[in-house]
NUNU-824170 format. One record per residue (C-alpha): residue in three letters; x, y, z. Coordinates in pm, whole numbers, m for minus. Layout:
! NUNU-824170
- fido,x,y,z
- Ala,X,Y,Z
...
END
This chain:
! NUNU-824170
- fido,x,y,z
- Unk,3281,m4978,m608
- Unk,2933,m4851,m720
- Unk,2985,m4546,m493
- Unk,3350,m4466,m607
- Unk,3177,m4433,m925
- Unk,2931,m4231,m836
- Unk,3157,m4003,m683
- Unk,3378,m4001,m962
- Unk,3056,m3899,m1189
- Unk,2960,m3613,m883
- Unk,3320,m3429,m970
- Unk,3302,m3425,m1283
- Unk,2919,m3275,m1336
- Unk,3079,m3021,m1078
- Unk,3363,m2938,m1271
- Unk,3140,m2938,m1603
- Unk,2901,m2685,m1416
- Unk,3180,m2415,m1298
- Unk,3346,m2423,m1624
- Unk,3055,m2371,m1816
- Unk,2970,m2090,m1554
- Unk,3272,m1887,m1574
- Unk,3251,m1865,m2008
- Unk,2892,m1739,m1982
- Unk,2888,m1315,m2003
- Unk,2704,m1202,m1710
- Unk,2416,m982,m1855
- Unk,2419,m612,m1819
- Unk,2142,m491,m1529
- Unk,1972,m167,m1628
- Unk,1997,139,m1484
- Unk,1703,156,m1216
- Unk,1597,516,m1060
- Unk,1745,606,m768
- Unk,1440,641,m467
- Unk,1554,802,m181
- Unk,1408,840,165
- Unk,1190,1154,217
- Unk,1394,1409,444
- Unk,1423,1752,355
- Unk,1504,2059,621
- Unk,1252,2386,623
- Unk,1235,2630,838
- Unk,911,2562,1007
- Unk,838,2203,1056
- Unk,484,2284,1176
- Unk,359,2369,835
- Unk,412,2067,690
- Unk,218,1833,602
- Unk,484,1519,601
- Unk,719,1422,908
- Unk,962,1167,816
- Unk,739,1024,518
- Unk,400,987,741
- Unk,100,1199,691
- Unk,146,1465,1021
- Unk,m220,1571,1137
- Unk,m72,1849,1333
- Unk,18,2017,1050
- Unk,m386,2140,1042
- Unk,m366,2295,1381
- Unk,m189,2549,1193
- Unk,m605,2649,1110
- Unk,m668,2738,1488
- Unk,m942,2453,1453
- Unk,m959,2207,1744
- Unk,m1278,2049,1566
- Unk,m1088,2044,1209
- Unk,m746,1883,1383
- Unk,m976,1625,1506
- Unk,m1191,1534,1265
- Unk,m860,1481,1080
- Unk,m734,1269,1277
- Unk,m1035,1082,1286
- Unk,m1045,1036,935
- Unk,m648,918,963
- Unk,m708,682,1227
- Unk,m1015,482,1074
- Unk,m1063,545,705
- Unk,m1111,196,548
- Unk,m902,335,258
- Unk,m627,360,437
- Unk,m680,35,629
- Unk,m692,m134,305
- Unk,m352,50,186
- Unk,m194,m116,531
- Unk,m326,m420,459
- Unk,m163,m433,102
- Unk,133,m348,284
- Unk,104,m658,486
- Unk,104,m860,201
- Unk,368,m672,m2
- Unk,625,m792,331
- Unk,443,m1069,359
- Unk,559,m1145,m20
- Unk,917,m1013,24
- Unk,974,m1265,355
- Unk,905,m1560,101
- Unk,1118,m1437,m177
- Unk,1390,m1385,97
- Unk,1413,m1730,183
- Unk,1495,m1893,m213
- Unk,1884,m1759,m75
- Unk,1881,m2049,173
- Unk,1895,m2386,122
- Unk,1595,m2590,122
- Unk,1585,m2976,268
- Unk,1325,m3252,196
- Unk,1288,m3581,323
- Unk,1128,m3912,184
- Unk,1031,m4239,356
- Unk,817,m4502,243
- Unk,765,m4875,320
- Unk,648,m5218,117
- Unk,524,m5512,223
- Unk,486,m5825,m4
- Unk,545,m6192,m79
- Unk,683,m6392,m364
- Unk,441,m6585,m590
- Unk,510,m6905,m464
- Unk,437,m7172,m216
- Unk,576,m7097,121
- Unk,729,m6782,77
- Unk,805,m6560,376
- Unk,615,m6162,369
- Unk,894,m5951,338
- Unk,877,m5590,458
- Unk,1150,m5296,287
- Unk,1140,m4967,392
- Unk,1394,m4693,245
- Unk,1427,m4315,391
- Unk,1584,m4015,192
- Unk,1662,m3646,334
- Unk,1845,m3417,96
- Unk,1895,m3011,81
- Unk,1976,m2803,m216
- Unk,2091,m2489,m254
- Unk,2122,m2267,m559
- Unk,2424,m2057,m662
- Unk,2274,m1707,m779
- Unk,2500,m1671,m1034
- Unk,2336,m1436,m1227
- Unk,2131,m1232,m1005
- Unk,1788,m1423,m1078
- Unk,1714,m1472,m706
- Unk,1866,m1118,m628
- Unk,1667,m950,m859
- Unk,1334,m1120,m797
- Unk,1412,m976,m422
- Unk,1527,m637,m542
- Unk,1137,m671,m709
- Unk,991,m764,m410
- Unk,1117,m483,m232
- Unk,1066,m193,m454
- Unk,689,m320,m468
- Unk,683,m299,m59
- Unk,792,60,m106
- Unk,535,127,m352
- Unk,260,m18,m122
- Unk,394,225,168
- Unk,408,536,m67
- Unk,46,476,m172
- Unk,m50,457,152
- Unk,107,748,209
- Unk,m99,908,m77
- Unk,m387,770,11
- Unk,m354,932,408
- Unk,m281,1265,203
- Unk,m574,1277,1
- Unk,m788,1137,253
- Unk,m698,1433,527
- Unk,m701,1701,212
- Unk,m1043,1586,153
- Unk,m1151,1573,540
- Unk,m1081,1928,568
- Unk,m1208,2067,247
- Unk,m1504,1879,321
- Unk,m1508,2049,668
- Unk,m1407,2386,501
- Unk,m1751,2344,270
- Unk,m1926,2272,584
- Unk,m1825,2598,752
- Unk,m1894,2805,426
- Unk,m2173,2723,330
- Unk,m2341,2770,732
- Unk,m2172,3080,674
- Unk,m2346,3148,302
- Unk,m2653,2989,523
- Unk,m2658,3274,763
- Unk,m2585,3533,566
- Unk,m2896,3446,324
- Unk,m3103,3416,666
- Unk,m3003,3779,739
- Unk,m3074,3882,416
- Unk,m3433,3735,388
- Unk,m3566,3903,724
- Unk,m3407,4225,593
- Unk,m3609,4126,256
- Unk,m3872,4008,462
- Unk,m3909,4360,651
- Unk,m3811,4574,321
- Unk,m4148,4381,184
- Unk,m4386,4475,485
- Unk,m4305,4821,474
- Unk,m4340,4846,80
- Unk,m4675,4702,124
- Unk,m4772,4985,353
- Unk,m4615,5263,119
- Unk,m4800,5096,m179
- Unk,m5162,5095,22
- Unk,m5089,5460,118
- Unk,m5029,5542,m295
- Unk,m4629,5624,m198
- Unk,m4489,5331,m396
- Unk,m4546,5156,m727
- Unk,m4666,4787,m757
- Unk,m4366,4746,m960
- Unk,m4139,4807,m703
- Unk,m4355,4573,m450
- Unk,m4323,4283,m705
- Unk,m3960,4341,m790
- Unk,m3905,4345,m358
- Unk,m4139,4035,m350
- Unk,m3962,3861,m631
- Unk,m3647,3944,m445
- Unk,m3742,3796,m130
- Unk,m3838,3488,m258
- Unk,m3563,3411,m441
- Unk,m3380,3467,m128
- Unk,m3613,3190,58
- Unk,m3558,2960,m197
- Unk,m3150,2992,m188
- Unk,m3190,2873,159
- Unk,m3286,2503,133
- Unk,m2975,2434,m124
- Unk,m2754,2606,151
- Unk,m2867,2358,400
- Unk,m2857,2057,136
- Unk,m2503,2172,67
- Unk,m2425,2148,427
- Unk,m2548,1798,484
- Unk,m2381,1710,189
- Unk,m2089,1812,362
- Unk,m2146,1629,648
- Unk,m2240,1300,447
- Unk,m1870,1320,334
- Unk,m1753,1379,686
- Unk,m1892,1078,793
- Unk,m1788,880,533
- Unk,m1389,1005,535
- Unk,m1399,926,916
- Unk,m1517,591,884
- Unk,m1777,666,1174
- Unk,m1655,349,1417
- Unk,m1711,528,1745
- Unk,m1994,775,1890
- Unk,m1773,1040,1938
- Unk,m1696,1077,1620
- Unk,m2061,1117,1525
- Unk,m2073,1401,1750
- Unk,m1795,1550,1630
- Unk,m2038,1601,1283
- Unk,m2323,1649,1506
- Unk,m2092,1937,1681
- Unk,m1994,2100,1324
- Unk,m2362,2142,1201
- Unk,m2475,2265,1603
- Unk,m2257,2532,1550
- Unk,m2196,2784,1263
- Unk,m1866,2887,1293
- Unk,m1646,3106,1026
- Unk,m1406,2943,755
- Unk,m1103,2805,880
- Unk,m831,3089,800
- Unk,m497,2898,689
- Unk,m126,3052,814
- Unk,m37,3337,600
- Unk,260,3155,475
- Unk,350,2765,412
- Unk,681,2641,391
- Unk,708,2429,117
- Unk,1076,2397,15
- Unk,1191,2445,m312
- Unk,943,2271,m610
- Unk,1198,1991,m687
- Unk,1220,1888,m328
- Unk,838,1970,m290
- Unk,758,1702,m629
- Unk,1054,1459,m498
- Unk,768,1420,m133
- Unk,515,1383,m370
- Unk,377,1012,m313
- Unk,209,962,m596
- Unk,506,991,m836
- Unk,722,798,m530
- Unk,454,491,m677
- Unk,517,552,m1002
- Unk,926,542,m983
- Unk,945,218,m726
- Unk,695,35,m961
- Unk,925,139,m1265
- Unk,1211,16,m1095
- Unk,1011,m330,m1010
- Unk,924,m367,m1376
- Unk,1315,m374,m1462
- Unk,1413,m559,m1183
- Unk,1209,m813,m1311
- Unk,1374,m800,m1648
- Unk,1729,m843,m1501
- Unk,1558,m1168,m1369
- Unk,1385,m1289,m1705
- Unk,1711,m1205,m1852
- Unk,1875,m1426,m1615
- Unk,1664,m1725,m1701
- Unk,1826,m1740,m2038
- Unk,2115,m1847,m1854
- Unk,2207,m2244,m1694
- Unk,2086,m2256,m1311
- Unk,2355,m2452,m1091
- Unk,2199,m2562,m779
- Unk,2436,m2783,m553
- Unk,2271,m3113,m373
- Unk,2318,m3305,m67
- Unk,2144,m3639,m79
- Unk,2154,m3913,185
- Unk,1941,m4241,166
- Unk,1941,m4554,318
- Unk,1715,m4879,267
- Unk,1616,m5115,496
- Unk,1457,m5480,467
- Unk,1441,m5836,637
- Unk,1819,m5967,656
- Unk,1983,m5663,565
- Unk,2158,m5451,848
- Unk,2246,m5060,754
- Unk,2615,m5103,646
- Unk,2444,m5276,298
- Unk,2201,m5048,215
- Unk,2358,m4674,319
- Unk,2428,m4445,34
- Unk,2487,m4012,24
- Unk,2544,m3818,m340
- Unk,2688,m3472,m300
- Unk,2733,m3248,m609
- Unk,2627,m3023,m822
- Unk,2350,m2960,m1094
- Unk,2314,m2778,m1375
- Unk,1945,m2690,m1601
- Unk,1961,m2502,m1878
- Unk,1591,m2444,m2008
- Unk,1733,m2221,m2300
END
């Protein structure tokens, strides 16, 4: 009798619930932004810098610089920046996976035991034990759980477009650090040649002057020449460690080799790296569309009204529908007794 009436009290909370459901307005979701995948067709994929949304290193053999293309893909390859970037994006799917699984049911069990004895003389121990497993699942009728998802993934996307622009920035800065490298041994030999030219122009005004054929003013304007040009030569080579300090640092400097790659750039002076004489960049709308950094800024918009829709939703009743089956157990008593299951559904409104 007791469970005919619990039944009885099971239908009608369930009939209460979708009632109730169906005269509640659904509220309106915002418009979100529209992020689309990075693809766009030019006519030379070799100049770009992107191939199907990843940083492309090849891109910088478009210099005619083995040393540049690897240092590059040095930098690429171990930059803790970018290893931190992947790692966020680890946790961003990490996240979404977790979210993912508030659309399935959930179970839970319960068991305990007791053990007493009656407060009086004789009186047997008697042992109970009772056991409960139940599941739950909630009916998404208003797109909380969906939204909190549709969150979760727009911030995944965000973590792999700043990675993205993070590998951008990191190989833009590799090779204008390598590019400042290369000028300035270039600036570097150049102001070598000039001081032994100096240096040679001096002697020979010396011996004009002790003959009477030149003026001390022209000596000390030569000699104040020359040494200006010997003291422009210790900032060229500060400049160029400099540059090499940075090259280290972008390419995270986890092997030997890639020490002597740096070692190999200052051992030889080299010319500039010359880049292509055209770029194919595609029109500037698709050119800002690859752009990462405002990629970020449009899937973390999106997130922020995502999770809106699902504050919104709270304002609404959650109806979550349970499965609950128990049983107790004790001296005396077989199973028929003490069995007992509730199925239904149940509403919370926190408004």
């Amino acid at each position: 009798m007791n469970q005919i009436r619990h039944f009885r009290l099971k239908a009608a909370s369930a009939t209460s619930a979708l009632i109730l459901s169906g005269c509640v307005t659904v509220p309106e979701v915002p418009a979100r932004p529209e992020i689309s995948k990075v693809e766009a067709s030019f006519d030379s994929a070799e100049s770009l810098i992107f191939d199907g949304g990843e940083v492309n290193s090849s891109w910088w053999q478009n210099f005619d610089d083995p040393l540049m293309t690897s240092l590059v893909e040095s930098a690429l390859a171990h930059n803790k920046d970018i290893a931190v970037a992947e790692a966020n994006i680890a946790i961003a799917q990490a996240f979404l996976n977790r979210q993912g699984l508030t659309q399935t049911p959930s179970t839970r069990s319960l068991g305990g035991a007791n053990l007493g004895r009656q407060a009086r003389d004789g009186a047997d121990i008697e042992i109970t034990a009772d056991v409960q497993i139940g599941a739950s699942w909630e009916y998404d009728a208003f797109r909380r759980i969906a939204s909190i998802i549709d969150s979760a993934e727009l911030d995944l996307l965000s973590a792999q477009e700043l990675r993205r622009d993070v590998a951008v920035i990191i190989a833009s800065e590799t090779a204008l650090a390598y590019t400042d490298l290369r000028g300035n041994q270039v600036l570097l030999a150049v102001a070598q040649t000039n001081a032994d030219l100096q240096g040679e122009s001096l002697d020979l005004l010396r011996a004009l002057f002790d003959n009477g054929r030149a003026t001390r003013l022209d000596l000390e304007r030569a000699e104040a020449q020359f040494r200006a040009t010997l003291a422009s030569l210790p900032v060229f080579e500060a400049d160029i460690r400099t540059a090499a300090a940075r090259l280290v640092s972008l390419t995270g400097q986890t092997s030997l080799s890639e020490t002597l790659m740096v070692e190999t750039a200052l051992g030889t002076a080299e010319q500039t790296p010359v880049p292509p004489l055209m770029f194919a960049v595609a029109s500037p709308e698709a050119l800002i569309r690859r752009r990462p950094d405002i990629r970020v800024a449009e899937a973390d918009i999106a997130s922020l009204l995502a999770l809106g829709q699902a504050e919104r939703a709270r304002l609404f009743p959650t109806l979550t529908f349970d499965a609950n089956l128990f049983s107790l157990f004790s001296e005396g008593n077989d199973l028929g007794d003490s069995f007992g299951f509730g199925i239904g559904p149940s509403i919370v409104w926190d408004g």
